[in-house]
N, C-alpha and C positions, 0 to 999 in steps of 0.2 A: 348574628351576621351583620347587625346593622352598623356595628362599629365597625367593621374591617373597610378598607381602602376598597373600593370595588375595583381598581383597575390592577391591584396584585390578587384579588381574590381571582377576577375575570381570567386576566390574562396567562397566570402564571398554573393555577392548576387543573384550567382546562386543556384535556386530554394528555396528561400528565401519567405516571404511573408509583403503585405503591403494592406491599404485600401486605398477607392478612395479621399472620400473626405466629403460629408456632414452629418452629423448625427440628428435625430428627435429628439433630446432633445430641450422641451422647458421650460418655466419659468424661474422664479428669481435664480434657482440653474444651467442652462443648461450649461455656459461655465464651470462651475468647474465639473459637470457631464460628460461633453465630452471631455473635458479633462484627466479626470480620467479614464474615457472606453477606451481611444486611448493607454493609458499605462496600461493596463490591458491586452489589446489584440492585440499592436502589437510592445513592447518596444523595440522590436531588429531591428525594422524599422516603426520610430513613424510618424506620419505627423496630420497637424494643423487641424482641423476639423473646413468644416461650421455648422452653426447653421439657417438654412432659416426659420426655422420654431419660430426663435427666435427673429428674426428681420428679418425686408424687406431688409434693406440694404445687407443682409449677404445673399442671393441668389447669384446664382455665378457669374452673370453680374454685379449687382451692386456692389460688393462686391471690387471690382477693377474699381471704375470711379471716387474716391475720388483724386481729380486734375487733373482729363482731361479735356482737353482743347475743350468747346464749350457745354457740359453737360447742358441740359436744363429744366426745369417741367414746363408742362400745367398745370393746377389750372382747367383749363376746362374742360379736357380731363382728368387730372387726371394720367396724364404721362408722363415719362423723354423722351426728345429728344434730337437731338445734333445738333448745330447752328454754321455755321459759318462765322455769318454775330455777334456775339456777341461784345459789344461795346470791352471785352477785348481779344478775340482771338487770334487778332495778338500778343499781347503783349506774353500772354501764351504758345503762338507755337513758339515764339522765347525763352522762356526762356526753355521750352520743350528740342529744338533742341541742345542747348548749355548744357543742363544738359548730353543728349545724350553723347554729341560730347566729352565732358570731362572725362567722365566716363569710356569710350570703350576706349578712347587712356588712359586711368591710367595704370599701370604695376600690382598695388596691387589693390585690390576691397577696403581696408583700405583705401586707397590714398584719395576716395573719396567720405570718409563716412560722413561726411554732406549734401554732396546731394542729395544722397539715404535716407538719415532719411527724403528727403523731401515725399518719395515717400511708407512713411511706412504704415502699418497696423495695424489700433487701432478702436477701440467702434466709430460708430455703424460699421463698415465699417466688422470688427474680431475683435469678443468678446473671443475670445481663444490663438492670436498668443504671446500675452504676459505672457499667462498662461504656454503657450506652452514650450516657452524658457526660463523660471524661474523651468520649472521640469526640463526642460536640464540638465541648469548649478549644478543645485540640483544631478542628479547622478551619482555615484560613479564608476559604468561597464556605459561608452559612448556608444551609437551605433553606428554600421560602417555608419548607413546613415541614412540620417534626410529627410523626404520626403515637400516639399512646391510644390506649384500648384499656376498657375495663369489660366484664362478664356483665349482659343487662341482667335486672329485676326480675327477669320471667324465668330466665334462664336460668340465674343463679339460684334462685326458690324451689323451682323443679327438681332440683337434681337434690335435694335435701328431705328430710321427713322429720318429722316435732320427735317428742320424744314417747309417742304413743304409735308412732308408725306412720300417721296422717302425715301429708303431702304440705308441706310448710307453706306452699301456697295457697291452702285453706285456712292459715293462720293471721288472725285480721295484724296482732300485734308486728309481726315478723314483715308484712306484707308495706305496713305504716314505716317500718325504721329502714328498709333494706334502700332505699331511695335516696333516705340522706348521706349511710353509711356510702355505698357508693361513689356519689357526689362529690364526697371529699377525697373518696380514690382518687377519682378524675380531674381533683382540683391541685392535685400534690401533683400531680405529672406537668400539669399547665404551668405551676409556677416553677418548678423544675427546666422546662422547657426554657422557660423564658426565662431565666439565669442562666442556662447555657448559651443561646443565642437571643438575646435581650429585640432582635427584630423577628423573630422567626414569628407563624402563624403554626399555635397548636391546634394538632386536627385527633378529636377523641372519638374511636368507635368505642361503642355499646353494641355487646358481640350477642345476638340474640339468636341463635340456633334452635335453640326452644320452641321458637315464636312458629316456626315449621309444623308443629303437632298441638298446635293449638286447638284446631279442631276435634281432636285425638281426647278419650278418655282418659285420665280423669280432667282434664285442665278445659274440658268444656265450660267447665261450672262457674269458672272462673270468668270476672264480673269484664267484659272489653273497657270499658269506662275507665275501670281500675286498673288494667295494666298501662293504659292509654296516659293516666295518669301520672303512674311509678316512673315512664321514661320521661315522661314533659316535664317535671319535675328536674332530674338529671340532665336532659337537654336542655332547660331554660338558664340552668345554672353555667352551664361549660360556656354558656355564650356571653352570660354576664360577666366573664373575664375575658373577654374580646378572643377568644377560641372557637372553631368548628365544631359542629360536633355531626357526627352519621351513626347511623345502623345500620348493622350485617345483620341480614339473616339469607341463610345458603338455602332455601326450598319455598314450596307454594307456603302462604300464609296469608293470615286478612289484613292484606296494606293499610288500610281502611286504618287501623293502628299507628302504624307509620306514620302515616301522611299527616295524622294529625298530633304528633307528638312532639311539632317543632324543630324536627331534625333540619340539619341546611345538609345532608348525605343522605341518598337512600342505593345503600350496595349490595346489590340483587346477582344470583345464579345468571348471568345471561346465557351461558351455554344450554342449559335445562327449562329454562324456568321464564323466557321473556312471555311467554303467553301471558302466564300465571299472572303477570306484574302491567301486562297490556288491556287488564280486565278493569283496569280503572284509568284509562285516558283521561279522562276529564279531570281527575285531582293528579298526573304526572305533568299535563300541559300547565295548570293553577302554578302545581310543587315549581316548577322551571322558569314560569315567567316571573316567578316571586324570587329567584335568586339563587334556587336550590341546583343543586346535580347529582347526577346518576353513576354511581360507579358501576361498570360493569363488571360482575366477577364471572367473564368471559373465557377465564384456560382453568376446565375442570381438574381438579384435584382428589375428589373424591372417587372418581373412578380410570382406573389406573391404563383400562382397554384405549377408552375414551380419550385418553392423554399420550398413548405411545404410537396415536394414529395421525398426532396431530402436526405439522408442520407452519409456518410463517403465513403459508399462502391457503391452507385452510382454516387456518384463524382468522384470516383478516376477512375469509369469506364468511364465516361465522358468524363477527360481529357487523359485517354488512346486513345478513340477515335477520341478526337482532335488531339490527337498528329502522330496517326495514318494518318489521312487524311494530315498531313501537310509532315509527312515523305515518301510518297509514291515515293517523289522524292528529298526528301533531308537527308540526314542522321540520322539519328533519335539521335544519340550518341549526335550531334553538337547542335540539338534542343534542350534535354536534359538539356546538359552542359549550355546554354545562355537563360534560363529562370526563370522566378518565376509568384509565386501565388498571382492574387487579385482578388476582387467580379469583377461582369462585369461592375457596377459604382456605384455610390455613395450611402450610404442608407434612405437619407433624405426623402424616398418615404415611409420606412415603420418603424413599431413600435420597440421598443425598444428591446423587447423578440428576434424578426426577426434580428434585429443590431445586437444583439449579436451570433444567429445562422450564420449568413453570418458569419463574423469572426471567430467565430470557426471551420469552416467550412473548411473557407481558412487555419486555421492557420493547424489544422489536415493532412488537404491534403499536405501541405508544408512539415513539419517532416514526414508525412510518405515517399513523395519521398526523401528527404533525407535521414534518415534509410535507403533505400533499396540503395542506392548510397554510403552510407560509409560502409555497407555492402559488396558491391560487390569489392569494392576498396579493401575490407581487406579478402578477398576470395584467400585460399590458395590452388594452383592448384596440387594435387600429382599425 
């Protein structure tokens, strides 16, 4: 963060709005479909859309294993696992490590853009990311910020098991490399980004869903130090290419993680969950005055009752009340100032009509707090 302007970080993506991530379009039309819904409804702050419902690969774990090192499929079982007893692993965790190793110590993210093209994004893997950056280059007003996303370390580990059945999260090797692999995800989209609009600010979540059941058997076991570790690691990197970086995670978890992972985003449930996240004032006041901000993901998505009761004028009470419980002990002016509007996560759950209510939704509630903001700015006192 420390390299960006602060008067375009400040001014331009506070209270601002952006979506999370997957959309339910399917068939033979879906990536030119979601593609075109992303620039419809959120072109001031666009990001790449999955399509799960369009491919398997394109669900958010798999979506990011195209060249990890040890990825496996049962024919039996009918399931990916991860091995690393594979006849080429070692090979792939060395070449892994040196991609790493080169990459982090380059000055430019150009420097070392052959290696990252190893780590790119294409059919089946994302049926959209090259759709995505041919409308970039295509318009004429750039956005200040191009939004990409990768699956965090906790999340993408969970959802996997070794090739003994154990929870790959218990796997030390797996747990050391999935940070770097990653990394370079997140660094191919950044220089991506910034060849398509060579001024724009990339903003990379690290989608951590996972991190919700952390407390949840078996992932108790699992060391906080070390997941705490796996995202700082991938956070420290996205920034040393003059990028943002945030974490989603949509339910209660132990912030405590977050907060101290060097994210400059922490994008929380506020419709469910502001309690949950007001249980640590004292490191969200720290997080805010150091620079950071709060996405609310304020228009539930996850449950469908909850979303077809909601209108303009009970959202915006809504996130009054979130904002209320969060300011009881921290300024509310600060909170204000270091936030913006997204759904609570991705809409890949629901139909296309609903996609488009969510978005409108956010984008409404955005401009209006805006409106009332350059409003009061330009308020003449007699």
């Amino acid at each position: 963060m420390e390299k960006l302007t602060s008067k375009l970080y400040m001014e331009k993506l506070s209270l601002a709005y952006t979506g999370i991530g997957s959309l339910p379009f399917s068939g033979n039309s879906a990536p030119n479909d979601a593609n075109d819904f992303v620039f419809k409804t959120c072109k001031d702050f666009p990001y790449w859309p999955q399509l799960p419902h369009y491919k398997m690969e394109e669900h958010m774990t798999l979506q990011f294993t195209e060249k990890f090192a040890g990825l496996s499929f049962d024919k039996r079982l009918h399931r990916f696992y991860l091995d690393d007893k594979k006849d080429d692993f070692l090979k792939n965790l060395s070449v892994l490590s040196d991609d790493f190793n080169k990459v982090i110590s380059s000055n430019s993210i150009f420097e070392c853009e052959e290696i990252l093209n190893k780590y790119n994004l294409i059919p089946p893997y994302s049926n959209t990311f090259s759709l995505f950056l041919n409308t970039i280059q295509n318009l004429n007003d750039k956005p200040n910020f191009i939004k990409g996303t990768i699956t965090g370390p906790f999340t993408f580990l969970g959802n996997f098991c070794d090739a003994k059945g154990k929870p790959a999260l218990f796997n030390k090797t797996f747990i050391e490399i999935i940070s770097k692999f990653l990394t370079l995800k997140a660094l191919f989209q950044i220089k991506e980004f910034k060849k398509a609009a060579k001024d724009c600010v990339p903003v990379i979540f690290i989608d951590e869903p996972g991190l919700s059941q952390i407390h949840s058997y078996p992932y108790s076991e699992i060391a906080k130090d070390k997941i705490t570790e796996m995202l700082k690691i991938i956070s420290d990197n996205i920034k040393k290419f003059d990028a943002i970086t945030g974490i989603h995670c949509c339910g209660c978890t132990d912030w405590d993680i977050v907060f101290e992972s060097g994210t400059d985003i922490i994008n929380f449930d506020a419709y469910f969950y502001t309690e949950n996240l007001a249980q640590y004032t004292e490191k969200i006041e720290k997080f805010l005055q150091n620079g950071g901000y709060l996405a609310f993901g304020i228009i539930p998505t996850l449950d469908k009752e909850a979303l077809l009761g909601l209108d303009k004028d009970k959202l915006y009470e809504k996130f009054q009340n979130s904002v209320e419980i969060l300011s009881d002990k921290i300024d509310k002016n600060l909170i204000l100032k270091q936030c913006f509007i997204t759904p609570s996560c991705g809409l890949g759950s629901l139909d296309i009509n609903l996609a488009n209510h969510v978005l409108n939704l956010t984008k409404e509630l955005s401009q209006t707090l805006r409106n009332q903001t350059f409003k009061k700015e330009n308020e003449v006192t007699l």
